[in-house]
C-alpha positions as CSV (number, residue, x, y, z in Angstrom):
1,X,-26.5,-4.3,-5.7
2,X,-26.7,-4.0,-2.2
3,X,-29.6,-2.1,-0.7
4,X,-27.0,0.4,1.2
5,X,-24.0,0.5,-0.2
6,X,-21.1,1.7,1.6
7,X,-19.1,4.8,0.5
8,X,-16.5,7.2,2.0
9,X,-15.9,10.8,0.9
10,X,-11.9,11.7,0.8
11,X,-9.5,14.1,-1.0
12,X,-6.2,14.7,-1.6
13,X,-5.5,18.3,-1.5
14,X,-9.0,19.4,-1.9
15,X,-9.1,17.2,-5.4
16,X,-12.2,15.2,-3.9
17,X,-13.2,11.9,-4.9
18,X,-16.7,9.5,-3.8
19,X,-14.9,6.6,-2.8
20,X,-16.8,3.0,-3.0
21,X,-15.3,0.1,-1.2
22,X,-16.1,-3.1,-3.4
23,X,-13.2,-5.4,-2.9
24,X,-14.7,-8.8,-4.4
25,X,-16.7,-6.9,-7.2
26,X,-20.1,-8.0,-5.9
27,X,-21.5,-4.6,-5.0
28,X,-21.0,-2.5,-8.2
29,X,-20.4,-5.5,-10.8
30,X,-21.2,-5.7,-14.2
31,X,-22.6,-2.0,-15.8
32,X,-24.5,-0.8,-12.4
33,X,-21.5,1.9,-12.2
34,X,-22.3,3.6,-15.1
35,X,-21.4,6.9,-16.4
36,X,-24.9,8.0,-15.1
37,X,-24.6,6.6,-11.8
38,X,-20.8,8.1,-11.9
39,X,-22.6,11.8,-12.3
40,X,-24.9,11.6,-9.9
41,X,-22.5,10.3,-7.5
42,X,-20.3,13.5,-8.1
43,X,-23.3,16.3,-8.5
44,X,-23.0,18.4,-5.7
45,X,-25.9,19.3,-5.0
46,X,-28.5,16.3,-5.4
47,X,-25.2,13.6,-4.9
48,X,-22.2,13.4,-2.5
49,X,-20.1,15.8,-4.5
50,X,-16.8,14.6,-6.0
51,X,-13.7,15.5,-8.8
52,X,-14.7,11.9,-9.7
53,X,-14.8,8.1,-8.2
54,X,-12.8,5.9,-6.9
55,X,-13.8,1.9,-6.3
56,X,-11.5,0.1,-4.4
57,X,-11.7,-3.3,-6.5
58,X,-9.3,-7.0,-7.0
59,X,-7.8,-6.7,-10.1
60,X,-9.2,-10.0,-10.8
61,X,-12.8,-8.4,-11.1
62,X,-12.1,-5.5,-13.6
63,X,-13.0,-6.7,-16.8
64,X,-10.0,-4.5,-18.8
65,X,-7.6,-5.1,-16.0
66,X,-5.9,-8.0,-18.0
67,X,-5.8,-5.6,-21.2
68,X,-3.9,-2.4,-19.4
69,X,-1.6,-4.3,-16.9
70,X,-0.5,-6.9,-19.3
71,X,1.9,-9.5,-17.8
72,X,1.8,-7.3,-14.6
73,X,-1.6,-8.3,-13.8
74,X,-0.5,-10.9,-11.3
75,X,2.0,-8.4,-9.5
76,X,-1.5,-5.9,-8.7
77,X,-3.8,-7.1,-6.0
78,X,-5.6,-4.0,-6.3
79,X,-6.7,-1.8,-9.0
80,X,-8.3,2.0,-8.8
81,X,-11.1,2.0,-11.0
82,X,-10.9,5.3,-11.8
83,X,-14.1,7.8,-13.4
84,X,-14.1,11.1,-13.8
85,X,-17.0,13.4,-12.6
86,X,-18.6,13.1,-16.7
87,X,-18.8,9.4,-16.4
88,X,-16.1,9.1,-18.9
89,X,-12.6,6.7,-18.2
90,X,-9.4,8.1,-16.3
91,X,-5.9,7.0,-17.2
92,X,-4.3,8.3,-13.7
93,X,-4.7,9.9,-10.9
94,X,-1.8,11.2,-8.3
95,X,-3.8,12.2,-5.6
96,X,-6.5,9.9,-6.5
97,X,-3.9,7.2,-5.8
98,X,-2.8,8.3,-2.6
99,X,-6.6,8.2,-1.5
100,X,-6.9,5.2,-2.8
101,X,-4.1,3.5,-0.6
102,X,-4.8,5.6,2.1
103,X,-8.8,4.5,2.0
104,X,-7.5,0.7,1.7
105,X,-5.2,1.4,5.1
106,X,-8.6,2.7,6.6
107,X,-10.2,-0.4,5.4
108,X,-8.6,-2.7,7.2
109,X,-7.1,-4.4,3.4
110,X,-3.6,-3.3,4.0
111,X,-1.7,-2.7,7.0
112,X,0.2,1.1,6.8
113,X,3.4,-0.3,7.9
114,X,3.8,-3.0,5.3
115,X,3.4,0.1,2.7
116,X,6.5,1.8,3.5
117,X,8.4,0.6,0.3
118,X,5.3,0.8,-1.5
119,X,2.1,-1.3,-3.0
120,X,1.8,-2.1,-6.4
121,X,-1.4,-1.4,-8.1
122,X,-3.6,-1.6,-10.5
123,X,-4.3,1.6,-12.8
124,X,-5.9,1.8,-16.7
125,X,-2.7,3.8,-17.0
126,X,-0.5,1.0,-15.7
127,X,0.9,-0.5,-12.9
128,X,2.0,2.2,-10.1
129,X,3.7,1.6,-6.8
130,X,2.1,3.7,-4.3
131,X,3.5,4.1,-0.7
132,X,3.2,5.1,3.1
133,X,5.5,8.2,3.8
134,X,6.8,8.9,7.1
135,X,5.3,12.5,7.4
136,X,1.8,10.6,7.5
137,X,1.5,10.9,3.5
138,X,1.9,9.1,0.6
139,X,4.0,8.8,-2.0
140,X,3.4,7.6,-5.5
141,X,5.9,6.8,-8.4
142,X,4.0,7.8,-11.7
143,X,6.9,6.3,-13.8
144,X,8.8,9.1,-16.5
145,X,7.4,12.0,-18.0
146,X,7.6,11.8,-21.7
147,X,7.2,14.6,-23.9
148,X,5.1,14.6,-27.0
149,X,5.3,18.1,-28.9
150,X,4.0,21.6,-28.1
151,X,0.8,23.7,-28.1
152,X,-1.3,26.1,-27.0
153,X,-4.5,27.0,-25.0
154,X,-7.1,29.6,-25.5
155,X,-8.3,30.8,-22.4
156,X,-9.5,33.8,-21.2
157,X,-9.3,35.7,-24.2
158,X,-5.4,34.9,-24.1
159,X,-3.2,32.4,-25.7
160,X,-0.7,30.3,-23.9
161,X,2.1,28.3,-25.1
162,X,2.8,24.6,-23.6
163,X,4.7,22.0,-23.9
164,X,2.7,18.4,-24.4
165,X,3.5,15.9,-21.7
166,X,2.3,12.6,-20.9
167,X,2.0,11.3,-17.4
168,X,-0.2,8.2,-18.6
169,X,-2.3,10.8,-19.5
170,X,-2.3,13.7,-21.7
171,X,-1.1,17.4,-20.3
172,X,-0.6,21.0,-21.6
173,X,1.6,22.3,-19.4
174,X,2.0,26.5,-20.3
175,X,4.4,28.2,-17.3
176,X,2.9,32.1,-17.6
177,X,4.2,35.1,-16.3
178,X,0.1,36.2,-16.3
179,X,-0.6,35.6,-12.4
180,X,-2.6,32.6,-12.0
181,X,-5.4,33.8,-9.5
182,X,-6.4,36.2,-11.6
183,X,-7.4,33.6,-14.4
184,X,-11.3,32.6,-15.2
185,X,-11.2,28.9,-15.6
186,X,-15.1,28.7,-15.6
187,X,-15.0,27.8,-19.2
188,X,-12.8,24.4,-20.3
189,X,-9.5,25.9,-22.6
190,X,-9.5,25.7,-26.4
191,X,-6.9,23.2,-27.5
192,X,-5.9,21.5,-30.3
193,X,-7.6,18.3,-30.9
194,X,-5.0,17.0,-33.4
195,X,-2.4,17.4,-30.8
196,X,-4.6,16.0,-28.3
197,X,-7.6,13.7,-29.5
198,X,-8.5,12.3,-26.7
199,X,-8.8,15.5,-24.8
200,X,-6.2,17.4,-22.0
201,X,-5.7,18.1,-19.0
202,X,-4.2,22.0,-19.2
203,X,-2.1,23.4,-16.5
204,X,-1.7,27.3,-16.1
205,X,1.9,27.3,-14.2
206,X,3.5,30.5,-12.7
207,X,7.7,30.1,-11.5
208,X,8.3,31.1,-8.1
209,X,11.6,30.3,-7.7
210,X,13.0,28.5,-11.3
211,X,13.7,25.0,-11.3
212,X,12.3,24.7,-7.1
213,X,9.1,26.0,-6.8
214,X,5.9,26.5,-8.7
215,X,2.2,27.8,-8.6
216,X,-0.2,25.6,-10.7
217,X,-4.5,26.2,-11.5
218,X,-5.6,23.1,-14.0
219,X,-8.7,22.7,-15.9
220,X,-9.0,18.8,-16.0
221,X,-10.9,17.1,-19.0
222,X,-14.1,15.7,-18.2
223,X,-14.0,18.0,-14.8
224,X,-13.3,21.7,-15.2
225,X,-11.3,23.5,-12.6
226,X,-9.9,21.4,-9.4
227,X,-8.7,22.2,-6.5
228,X,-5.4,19.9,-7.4
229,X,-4.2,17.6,-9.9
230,X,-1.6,15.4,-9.3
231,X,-0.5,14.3,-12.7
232,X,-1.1,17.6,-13.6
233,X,1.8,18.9,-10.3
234,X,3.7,16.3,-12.4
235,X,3.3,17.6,-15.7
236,X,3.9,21.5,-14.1
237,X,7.4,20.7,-12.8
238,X,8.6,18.4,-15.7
239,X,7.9,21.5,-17.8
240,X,9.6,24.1,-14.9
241,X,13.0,22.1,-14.8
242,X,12.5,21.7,-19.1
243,X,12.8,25.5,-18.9
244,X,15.9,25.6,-17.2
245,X,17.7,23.1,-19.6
246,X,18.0,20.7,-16.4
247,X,16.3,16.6,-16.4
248,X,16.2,16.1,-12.7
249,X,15.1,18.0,-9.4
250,X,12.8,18.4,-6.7
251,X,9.9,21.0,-7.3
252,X,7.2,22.0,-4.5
253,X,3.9,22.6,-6.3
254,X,1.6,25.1,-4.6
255,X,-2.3,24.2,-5.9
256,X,-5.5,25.7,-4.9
257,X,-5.6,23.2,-2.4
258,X,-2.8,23.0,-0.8
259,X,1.2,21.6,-1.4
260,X,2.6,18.7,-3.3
261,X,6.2,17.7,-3.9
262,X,7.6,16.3,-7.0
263,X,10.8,14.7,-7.6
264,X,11.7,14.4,-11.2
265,X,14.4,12.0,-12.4
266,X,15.5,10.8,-16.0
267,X,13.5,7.4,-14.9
268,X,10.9,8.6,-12.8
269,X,8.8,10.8,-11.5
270,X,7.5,10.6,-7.5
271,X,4.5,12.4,-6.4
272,X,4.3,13.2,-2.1
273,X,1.2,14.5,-0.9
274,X,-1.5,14.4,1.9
275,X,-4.8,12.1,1.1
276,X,-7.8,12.6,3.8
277,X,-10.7,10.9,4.5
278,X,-13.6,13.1,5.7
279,X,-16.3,11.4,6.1
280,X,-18.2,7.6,5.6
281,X,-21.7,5.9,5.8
282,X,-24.5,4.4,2.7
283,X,-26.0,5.1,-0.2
284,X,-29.9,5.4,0.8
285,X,-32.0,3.2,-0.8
286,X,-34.5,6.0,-2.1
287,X,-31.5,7.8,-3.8
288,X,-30.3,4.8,-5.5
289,X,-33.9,4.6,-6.7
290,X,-34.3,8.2,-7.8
């Protein structure tokens, strides 16, 4: 590893991530990200602070790449290799994505203007095609929302009913008529493991206007309460327009940290949102040794 490795700090609406450039694989190779490095990294108070990590990496030096993207390994220069703030594995990101692009513009790997119709890339939830948008944000198509059954969270000392939906990964998506603000999401949600053995994501989702506009607060697993979650944005307006016994429409998502569109079709689903870069510079030496 190099003595002072680069990183950039970034979010997309307020869902922060520590970003590491690494585009030939040399400077975190091999186990020296590991889920401890990954915590520290995202600690906030003895680290940079972060929902999770993003390493902006060749395809061709992830060792799973070849066993999530499948023929469609050839077709992703890139991949986003993806932790959460616990060290453990993510599936998918939405505004991780967007940073992710946006951070390769800044880079100097891709040119903004050759993103307009979108760059393919590299995900352990697939391949996702991730584009420039002419507002100066990014797009993201994060392929159909499939549903998988229905539950319920415990939070709060309530219960609330959802509908299961998988966006490459797993969701709980509950619209309430309890006010979201006034929820305590300090504590993760009860859930039912059966339903959901690998964990979920669970999205508390208040109607605005039905079928157009939502208000979302998510507890992600392996992170607790973000400020945004863009599968989770997803999931929320699949589950609005499910409601209203419609399979296609354009939802505005109002999060913690900000605003996020979603257009929902039988085929697909498109994520638009912002993605930010705040800030850049190394790893110290003495840190990396602590």
């Amino acid at each position: 590893m190099s003595s002072s490795p680069r990183v950039l700090i970034g979010h997309g609406t307020e869902n922060d991530f520590v970003v590491l450039p690494d585009p030939d694989g040399e400077v975190w190779a091999g186990d020296r990200l590991d889920a401890t490095m990954v915590r520290r990294l995202c600690e906030r108070r003895a680290g940079l602070g972060g929902d999770g990590v993003l390493r902006l990496v060749r395809s061709a030096h992830v060792p799973d790449a070849a066993d999530v993207l499948g023929e469609d390994l050839a077709r992703c220069e890139w991949f986003m290799d993806h932790r959460n703030a616990d060290g453990s594995y993510a599936e998918m990101c939405g505004n991780g994505i967007r940073l992710f692009l946006h951070a390769l513009v800044a880079e100097g790997q891709v040119e903004r203007a050759a993103c307009t119709d979108g760059l393919l890339v590299g995900t352990r939830g697939g391949p996702r095609r991730v584009g420039a948008g002419a507002d100066g944000g990014y797009w993201v198509d994060m392929g159909p929302a499939r549903t998988f059954g229905e539950g319920s969270a415990e939070l709060d000392g309530r219960t609330f009913e959802g509908v299961a939906v998988s966006m490459g990964n797993p969701h709980l998506a509950c619209l309430t008529d309890v006010p979201v603000e006034q929820l305590d999401l300090t504590g993760a949600p009860a859930f039912d493991a059966t339903l959901f053995p690998e964990g979920v994501n669970v999205e508390l989702v208040n109607v605005l206007e039905p079928g157009v506009h939502v208000r979302l607060r998510v507890s992600e697993r392996g992170v607790g309460e973000t400020r945004s979650c863009g599968t989770g944005a997803c999931a929320a307006a699949y589950a609005a327009l499910r409601a209203e016994g419609v399979i296609e429409g354009t939802v505005v998502v109002d999060v913690p940290g900000g605003r996020l569109q979603v257009q929902v079709t039988p085929g697909t689903t498109v994520l638009s949102g912002p993605a930010v870069l705040v800030s850049a510079g190394e790893l110290c030496p003495e840190w990396l040794r602590g």
